[in-house]
C-alpha positions in Angstrom: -15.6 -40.2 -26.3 -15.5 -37.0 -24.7 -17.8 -33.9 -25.4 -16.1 -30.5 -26.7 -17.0 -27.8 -24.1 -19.8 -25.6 -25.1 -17.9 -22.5 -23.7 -14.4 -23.6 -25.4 -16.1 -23.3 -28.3 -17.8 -19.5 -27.9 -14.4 -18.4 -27.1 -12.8 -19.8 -30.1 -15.4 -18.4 -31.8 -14.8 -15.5 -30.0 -11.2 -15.1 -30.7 -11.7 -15.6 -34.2 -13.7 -12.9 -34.5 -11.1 -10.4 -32.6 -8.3 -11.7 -34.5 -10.4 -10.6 -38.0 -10.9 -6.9 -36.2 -7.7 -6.8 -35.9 -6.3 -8.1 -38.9 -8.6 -5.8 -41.3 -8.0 -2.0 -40.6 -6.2 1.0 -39.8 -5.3 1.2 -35.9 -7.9 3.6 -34.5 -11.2 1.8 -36.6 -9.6 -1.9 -34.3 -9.8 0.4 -31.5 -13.4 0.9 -31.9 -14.4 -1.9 -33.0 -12.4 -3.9 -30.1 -14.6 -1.2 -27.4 -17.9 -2.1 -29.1 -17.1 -6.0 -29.0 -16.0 -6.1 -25.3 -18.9 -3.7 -24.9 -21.2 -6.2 -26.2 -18.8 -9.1 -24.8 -19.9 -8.2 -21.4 -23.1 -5.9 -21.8 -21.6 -2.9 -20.1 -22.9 0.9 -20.1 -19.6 2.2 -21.2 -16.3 1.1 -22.4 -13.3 3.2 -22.4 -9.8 2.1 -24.2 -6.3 4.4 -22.8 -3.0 4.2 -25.0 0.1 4.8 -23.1 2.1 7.4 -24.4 5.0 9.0 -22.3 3.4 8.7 -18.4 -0.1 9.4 -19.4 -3.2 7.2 -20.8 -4.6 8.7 -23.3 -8.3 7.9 -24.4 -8.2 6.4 -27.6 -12.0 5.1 -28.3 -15.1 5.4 -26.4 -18.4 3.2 -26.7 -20.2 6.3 -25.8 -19.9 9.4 -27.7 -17.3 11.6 -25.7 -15.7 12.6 -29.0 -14.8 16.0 -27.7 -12.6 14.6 -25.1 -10.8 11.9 -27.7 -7.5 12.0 -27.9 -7.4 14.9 -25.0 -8.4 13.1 -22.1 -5.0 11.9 -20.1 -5.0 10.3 -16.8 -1.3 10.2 -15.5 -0.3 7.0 -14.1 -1.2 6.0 -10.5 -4.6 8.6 -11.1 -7.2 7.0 -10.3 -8.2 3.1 -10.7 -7.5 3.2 -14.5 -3.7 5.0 -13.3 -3.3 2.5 -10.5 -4.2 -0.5 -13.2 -1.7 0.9 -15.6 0.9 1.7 -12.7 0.5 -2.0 -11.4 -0.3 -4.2 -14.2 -3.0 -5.5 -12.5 -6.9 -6.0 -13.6 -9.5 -4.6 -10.9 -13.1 -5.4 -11.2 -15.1 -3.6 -8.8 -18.4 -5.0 -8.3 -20.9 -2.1 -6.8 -19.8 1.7 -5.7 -16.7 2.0 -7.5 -17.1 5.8 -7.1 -16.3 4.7 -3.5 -13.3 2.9 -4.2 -10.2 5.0 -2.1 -8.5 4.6 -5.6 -11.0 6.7 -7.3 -11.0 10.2 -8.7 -13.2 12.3 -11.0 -10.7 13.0 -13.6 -12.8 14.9 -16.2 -16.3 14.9 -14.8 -18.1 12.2 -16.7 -21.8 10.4 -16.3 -19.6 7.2 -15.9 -18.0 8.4 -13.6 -21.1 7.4 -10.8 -21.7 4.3 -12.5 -22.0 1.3 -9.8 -19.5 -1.4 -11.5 -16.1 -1.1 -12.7 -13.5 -3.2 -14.8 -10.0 -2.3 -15.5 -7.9 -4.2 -17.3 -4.3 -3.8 -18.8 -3.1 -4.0 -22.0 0.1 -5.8 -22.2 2.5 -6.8 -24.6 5.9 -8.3 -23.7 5.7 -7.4 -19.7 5.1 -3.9 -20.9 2.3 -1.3 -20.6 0.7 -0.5 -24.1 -2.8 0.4 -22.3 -5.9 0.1 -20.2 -9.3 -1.3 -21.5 -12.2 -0.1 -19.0 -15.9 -1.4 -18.5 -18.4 0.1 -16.7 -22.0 -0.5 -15.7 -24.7 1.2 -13.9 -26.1 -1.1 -11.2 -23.9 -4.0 -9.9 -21.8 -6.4 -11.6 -20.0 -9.0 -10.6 -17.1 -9.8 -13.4 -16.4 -13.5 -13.6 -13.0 -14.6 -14.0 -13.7 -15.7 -17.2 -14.8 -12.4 -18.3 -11.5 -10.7 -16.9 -9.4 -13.3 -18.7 -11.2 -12.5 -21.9 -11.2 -8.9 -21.7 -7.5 -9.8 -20.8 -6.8 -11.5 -23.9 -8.5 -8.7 -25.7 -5.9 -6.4 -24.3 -3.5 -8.6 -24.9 -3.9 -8.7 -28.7 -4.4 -5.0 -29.1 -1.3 -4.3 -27.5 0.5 -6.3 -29.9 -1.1 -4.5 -32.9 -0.8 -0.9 -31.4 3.1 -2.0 -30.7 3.5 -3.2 -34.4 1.8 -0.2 -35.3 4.1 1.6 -33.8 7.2 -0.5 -35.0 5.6 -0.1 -38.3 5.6 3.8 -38.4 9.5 4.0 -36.9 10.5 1.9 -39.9 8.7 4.2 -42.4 10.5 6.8 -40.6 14.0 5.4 -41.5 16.2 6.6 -44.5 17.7 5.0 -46.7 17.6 0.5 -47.2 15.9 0.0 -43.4 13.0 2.4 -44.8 9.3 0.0 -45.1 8.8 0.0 -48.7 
């Protein structure tokens, strides 16, 4: 008979636990409590969450408290690694000296933005950019693929909500039988 994996089981567990964030309140509570869990999924320094809206991320959440910038911070897309993450679709995790990176760029002069390691993920739904979920850290990191696939995942799911979020607030805007009752 053959044993479970330990680490299958942590990420059920894991999932779970998203998919009941998720599931149990208004859009911008899951967006803070998705950037505290994949702050405390990975252990990082700060954890930033962009929604796209027109050609611009737009920060959403923040694990540390930038609420003066919330909801005015907007990177366009290709700006910087979190613009060149949402203009690609691609995850970069960038183990020391990020602020090195030749994709880099101060974009509103934050304490993050000299921290050492860097993690950018998309957020996807249907081939389509919803977002970016960012990690950071102040000394070195190296993100495992595991932890890029899960933080991946993460995104994944979020974009779904924020989407039917969004699907649910163009019905509600409808007259007459279409309207969400």
């Amino acid at each position: 008979m053959e044993t479970a994996n330990p680490d299958a089981y942590l990420d059920i567990n894991f999932l779970h636990e998203l998919g009941k964030r998720i599931s149990s309140a208004p859009l911008n509570e899951v967006l803070w409590k998705i950037v505290r869990f994949v702050s405390d999924f990975v252990n990082c320094d700060s954890c930033f969450l962009y929604i796209l809206e027109g050609d611009e991320l737009v920060l959403k959440s923040s694990r540390n408290p930038h609420s003066d910038i919330l909801d005015r911070l907007r990177i366009p897309l290709g700006t910087g690694i979190t613009g060149w993450v949402a203009k690609h679709k691609m995850p970069v995790a960038i183990p020391r000296k990020a602020y090195q990176d030749p994709r880099f760029q101060n974009v509103s002069d934050l304490p993050e933005d000299q921290f050492e390691a860097f993690l950018s993920v998309p957020m996807m739904c249907r081939d389509r950019l919803i977002g970016v979920i960012n990690v950071q850290h102040r000394q070195p990191k190296f993100h495992s693929r595991r932890d890029i696939q899960l933080i991946s995942i993460i995104g994944f799911l979020v974009a779904a909500e924020v989407e039917l979020v969004r699907m649910e607030s163009e019905l509600a805007s409808l007259p007459g039988p279409l309207q969400k009752s």
